[in-house]
LOBA-850632 format. One record per residue (C-alpha): residue number from 1; residue in one letter; x, y, z. Coordinates in pm, 1 decimal, decimal comma, always signed. Layout:
N
+-----+---+----------+----------+----------+
:   k : r :        X :        Y :        Z :
+-----+---+----------+----------+----------+
: NUM : a :        X :        Y :        Z :
...
+-----+---+----------+----------+----------+
This chain:
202
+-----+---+----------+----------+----------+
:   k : r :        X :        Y :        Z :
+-----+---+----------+----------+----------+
:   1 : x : +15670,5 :  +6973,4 : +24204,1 :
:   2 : x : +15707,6 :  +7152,2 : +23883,1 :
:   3 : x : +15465,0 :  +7188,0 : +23612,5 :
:   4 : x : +15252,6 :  +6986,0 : +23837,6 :
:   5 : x : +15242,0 :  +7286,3 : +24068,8 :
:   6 : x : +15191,9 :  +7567,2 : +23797,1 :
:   7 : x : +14930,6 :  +7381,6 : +23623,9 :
:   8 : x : +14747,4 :  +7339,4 : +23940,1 :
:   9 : x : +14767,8 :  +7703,7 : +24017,7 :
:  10 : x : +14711,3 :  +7779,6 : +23640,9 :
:  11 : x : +14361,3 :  +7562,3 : +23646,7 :
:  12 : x : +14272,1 :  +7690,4 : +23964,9 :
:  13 : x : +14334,6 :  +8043,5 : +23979,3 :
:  14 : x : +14210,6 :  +8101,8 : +23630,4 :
:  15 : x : +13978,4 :  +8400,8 : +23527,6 :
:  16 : x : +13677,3 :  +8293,2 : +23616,9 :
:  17 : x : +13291,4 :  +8412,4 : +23812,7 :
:  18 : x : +13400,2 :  +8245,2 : +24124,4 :
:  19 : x : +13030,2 :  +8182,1 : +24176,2 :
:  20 : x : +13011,6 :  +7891,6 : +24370,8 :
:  21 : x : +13204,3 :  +7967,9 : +24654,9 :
:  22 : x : +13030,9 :  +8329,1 : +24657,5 :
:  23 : x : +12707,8 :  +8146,7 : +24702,0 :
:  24 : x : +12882,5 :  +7904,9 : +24941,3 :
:  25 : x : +12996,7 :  +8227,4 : +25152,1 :
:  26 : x : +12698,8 :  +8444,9 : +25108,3 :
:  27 : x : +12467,0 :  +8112,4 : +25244,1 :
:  28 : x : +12678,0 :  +8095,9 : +25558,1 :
:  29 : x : +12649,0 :  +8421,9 : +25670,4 :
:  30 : x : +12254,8 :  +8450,6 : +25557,8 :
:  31 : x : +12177,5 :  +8169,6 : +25778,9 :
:  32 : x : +12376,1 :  +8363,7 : +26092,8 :
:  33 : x : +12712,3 :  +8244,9 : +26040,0 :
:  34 : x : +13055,3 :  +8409,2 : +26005,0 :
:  35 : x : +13165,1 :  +8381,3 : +25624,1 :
:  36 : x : +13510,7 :  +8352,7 : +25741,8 :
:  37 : x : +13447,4 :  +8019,5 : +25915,0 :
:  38 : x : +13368,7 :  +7901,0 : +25534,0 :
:  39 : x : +13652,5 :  +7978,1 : +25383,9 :
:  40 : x : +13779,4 :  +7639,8 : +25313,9 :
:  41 : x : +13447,3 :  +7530,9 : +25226,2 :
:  42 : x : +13445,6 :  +7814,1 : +24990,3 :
:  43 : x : +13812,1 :  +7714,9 : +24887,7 :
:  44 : x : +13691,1 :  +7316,0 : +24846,4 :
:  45 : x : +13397,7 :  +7414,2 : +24613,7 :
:  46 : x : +13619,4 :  +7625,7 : +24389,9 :
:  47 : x : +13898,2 :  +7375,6 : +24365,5 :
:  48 : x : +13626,2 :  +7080,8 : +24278,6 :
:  49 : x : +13497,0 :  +7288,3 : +23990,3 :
:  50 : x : +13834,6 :  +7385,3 : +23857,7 :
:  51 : x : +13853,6 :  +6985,7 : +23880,5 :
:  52 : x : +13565,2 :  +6942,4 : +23621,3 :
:  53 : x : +13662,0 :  +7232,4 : +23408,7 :
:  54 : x : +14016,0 :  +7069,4 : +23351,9 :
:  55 : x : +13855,9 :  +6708,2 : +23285,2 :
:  56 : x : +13573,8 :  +6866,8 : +23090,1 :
:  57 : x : +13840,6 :  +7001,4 : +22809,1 :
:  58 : x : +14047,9 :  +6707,4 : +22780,9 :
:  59 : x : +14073,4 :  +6523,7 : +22439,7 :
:  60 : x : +13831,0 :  +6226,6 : +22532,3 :
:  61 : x : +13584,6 :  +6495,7 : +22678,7 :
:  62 : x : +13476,7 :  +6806,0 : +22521,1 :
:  63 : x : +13860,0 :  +6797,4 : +22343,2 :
:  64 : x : +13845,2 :  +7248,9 : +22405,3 :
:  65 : x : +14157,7 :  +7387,8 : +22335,4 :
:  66 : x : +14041,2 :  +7762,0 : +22512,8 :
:  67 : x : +13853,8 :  +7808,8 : +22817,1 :
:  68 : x : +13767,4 :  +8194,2 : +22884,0 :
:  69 : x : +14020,7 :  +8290,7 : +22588,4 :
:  70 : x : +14314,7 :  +8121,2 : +22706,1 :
:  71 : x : +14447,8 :  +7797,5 : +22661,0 :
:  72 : x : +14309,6 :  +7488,0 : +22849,5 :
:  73 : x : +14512,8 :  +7330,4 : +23096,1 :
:  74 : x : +14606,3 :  +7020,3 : +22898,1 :
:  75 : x : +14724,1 :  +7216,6 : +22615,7 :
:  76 : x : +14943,8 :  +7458,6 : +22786,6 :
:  77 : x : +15140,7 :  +7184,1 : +23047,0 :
:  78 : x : +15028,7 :  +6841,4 : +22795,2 :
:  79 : x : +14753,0 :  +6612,2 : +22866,0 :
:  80 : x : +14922,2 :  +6386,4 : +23142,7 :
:  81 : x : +14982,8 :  +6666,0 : +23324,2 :
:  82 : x : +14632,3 :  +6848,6 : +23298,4 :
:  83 : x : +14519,4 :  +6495,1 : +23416,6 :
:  84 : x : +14732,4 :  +6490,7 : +23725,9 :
:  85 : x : +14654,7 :  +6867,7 : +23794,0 :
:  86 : x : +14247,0 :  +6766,2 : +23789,0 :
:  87 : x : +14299,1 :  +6457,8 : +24014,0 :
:  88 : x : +14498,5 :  +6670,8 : +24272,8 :
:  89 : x : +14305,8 :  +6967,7 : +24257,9 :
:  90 : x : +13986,3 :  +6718,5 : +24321,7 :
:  91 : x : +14135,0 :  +6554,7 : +24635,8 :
:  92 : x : +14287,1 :  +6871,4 : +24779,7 :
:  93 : x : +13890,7 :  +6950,5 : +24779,8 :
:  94 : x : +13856,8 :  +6723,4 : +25053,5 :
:  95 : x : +14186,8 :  +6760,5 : +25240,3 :
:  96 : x : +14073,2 :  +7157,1 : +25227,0 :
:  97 : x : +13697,1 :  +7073,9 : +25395,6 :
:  98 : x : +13822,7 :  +6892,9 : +25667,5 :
:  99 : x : +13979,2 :  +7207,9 : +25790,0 :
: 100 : x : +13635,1 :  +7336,2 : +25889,8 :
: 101 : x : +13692,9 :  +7175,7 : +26217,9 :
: 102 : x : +13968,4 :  +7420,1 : +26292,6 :
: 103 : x : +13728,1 :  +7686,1 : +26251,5 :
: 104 : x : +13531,8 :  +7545,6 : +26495,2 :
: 105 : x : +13225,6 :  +7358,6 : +26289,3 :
: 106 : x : +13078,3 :  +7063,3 : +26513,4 :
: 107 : x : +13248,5 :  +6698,5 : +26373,8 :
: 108 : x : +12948,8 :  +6555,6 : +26230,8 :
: 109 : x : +12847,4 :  +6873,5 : +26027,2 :
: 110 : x : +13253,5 :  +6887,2 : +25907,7 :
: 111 : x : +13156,1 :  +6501,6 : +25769,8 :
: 112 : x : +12814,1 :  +6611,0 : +25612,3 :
: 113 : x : +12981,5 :  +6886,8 : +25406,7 :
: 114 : x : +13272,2 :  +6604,4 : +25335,6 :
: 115 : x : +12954,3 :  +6345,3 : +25206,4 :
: 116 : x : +12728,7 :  +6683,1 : +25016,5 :
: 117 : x : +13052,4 :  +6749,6 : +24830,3 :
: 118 : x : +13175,5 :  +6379,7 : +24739,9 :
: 119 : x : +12796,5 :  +6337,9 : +24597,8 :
: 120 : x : +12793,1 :  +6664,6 : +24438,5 :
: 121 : x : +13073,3 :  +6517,8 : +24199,4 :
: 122 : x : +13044,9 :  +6191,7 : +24207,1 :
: 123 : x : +12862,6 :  +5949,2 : +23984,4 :
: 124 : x : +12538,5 :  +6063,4 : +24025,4 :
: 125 : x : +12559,7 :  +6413,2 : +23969,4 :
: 126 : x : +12868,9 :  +6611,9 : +23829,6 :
: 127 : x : +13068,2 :  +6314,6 : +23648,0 :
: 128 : x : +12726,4 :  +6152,5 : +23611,2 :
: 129 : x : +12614,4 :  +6485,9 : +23384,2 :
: 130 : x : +12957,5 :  +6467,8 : +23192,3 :
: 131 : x : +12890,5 :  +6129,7 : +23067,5 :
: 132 : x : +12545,0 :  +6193,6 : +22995,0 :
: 133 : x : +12687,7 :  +6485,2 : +22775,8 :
: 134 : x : +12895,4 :  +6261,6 : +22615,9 :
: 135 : x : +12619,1 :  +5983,9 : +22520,4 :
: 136 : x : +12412,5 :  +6275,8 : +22340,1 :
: 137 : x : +12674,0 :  +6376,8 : +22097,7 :
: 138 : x : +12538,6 :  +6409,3 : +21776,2 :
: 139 : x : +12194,5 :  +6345,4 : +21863,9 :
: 140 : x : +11896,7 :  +6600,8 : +21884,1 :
: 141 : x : +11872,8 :  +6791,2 : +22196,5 :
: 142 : x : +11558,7 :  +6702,0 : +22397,9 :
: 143 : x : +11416,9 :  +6906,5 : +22696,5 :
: 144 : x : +11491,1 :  +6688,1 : +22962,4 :
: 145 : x : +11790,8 :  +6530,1 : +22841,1 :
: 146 : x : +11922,9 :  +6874,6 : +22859,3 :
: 147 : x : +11718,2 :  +6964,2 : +23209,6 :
: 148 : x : +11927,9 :  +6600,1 : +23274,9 :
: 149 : x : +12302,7 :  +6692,0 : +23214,5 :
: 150 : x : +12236,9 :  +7070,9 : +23377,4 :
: 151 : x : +12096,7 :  +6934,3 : +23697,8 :
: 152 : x : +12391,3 :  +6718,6 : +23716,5 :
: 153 : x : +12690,7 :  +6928,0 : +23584,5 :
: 154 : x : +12604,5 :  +7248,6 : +23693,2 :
: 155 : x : +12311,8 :  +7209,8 : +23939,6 :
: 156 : x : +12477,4 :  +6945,6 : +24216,7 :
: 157 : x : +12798,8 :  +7195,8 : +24258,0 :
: 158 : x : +12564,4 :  +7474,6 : +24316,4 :
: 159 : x : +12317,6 :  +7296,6 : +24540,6 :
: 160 : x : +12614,7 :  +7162,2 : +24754,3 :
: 161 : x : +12758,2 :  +7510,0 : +24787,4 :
: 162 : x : +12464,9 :  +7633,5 : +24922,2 :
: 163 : x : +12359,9 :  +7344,6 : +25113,8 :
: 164 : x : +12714,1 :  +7320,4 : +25267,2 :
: 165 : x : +12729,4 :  +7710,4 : +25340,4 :
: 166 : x : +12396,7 :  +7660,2 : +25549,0 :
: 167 : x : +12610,2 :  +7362,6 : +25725,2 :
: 168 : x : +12875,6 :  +7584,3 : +25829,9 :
: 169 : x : +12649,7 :  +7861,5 : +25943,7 :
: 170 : x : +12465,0 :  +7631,0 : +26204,3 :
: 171 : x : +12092,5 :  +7608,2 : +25997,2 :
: 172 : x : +11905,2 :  +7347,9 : +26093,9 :
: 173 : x : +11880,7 :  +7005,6 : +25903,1 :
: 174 : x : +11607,8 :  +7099,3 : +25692,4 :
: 175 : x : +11718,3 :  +7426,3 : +25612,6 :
: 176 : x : +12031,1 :  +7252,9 : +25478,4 :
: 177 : x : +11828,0 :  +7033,8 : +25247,3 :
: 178 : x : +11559,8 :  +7316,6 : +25128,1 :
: 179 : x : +11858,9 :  +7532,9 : +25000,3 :
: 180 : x : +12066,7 :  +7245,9 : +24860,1 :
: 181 : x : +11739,0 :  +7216,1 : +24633,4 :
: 182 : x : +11719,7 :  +7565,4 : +24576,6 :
: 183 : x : +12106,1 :  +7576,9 : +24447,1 :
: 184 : x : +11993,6 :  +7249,2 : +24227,4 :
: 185 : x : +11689,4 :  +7474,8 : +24027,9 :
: 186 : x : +11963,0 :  +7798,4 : +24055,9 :
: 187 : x : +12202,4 :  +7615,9 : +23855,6 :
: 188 : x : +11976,6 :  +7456,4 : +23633,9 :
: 189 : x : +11874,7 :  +7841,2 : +23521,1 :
: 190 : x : +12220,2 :  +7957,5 : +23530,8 :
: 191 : x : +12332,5 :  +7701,9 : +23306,2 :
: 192 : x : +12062,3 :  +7755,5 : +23057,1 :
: 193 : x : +12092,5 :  +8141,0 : +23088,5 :
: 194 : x : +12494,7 :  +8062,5 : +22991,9 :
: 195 : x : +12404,9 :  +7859,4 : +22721,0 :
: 196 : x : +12172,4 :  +8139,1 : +22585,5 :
: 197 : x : +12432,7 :  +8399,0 : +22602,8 :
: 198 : x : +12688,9 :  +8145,1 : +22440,9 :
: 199 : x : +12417,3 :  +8075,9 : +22187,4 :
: 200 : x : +12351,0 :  +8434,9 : +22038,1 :
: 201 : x : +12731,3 :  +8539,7 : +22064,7 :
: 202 : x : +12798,2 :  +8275,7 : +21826,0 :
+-----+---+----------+----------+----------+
């Protein structure tokens, strides 16, 4: 109802690389799967992220006012209801994945991709890597304490998507877990490469 509603849709459908379900689609169908059977996969992914990007900015967070040249979520609808947007986009995630059944994925891979994604950003990877971001504030950056918070923040999303596209497109078990590592080192590098861009442009 209300702002509710457009800051969900503003958070959610704002500019952005839409990487992570592209990698979550691209996975299914490499594996021998229809990408169109991953759409709400691909849709779950994207609205888990949009999640973290709206918690990330809030004032106890990273306290951004801009993300991607316009204004954060929190300051364009208020902070209670950039909260509320996060918390519903993060459990329409999961009321989105179970829909995989309806396009015909096998029960008990439908409740993998449910458990991949609830790990993925829960508190041992994505929120995990937010408050480890938080505890290093004004310290001195170390190698793996920043190898640490990547892995976690951006790494977990990226291994799920990839892990869970395999899911979808019927790859065996170990498949499954060989690319959900591969999508942990792929956003490891992607986050550094970001930070490197963000770096010299500053």
């Amino acid at each position: 109802p209300g702002n509710l509603g457009k800051a969900i849709r503003y958070a959610a459908l704002s500019p952005g690389k839409r990487l992570r379900p592209l990698l979550l689609l691209t996975t299914c169908e490499a594996v021998g799967g229809d990408w169109r059977d991953a759409l709400p996969a691909a849709a779950a992914i994207e609205c888990l992220h949009a999640f973290s990007l709206v918690h990330d900015d809030l004032p106890a967070m990273d306290d951004d006012d801009y993300r991607r040249g316009r204004l954060t979520t929190h300051k364009k609808f208020g902070e209670a209801i950039g909260i509320l947007a996060g918390d519903a986009l993060a459990a329409f995630a999961f009321e989105e994945l179970t829909r995989l059944g309806e396009r015909g994925v096998p029960a008990d891979r439908v409740v993998e991709a449910v458990r991949l994604l609830a790990w993925a950003g829960g508190a041992e990877a994505l929120i995990a890597g937010q408050a480890l971001d938080l505890a290093a504030e004004g310290s001195t950056a170390t190698r793996a304490g920043v190898t640490a918070i990547h892995a976690r923040k951006t790494g977990a999303l990226i291994g799920a998507s990839l892990a869970i596209g395999a899911l979808v497109g019927g790859a065996p078990e170990g498949r499954v877990g060989q690319l959900g590592q591969t999508g942990l080192t792929l956003g490891l590098a992607f986050q550094i490469h970001d930070d490197l861009l963000n770096a010299g442009s500053s």
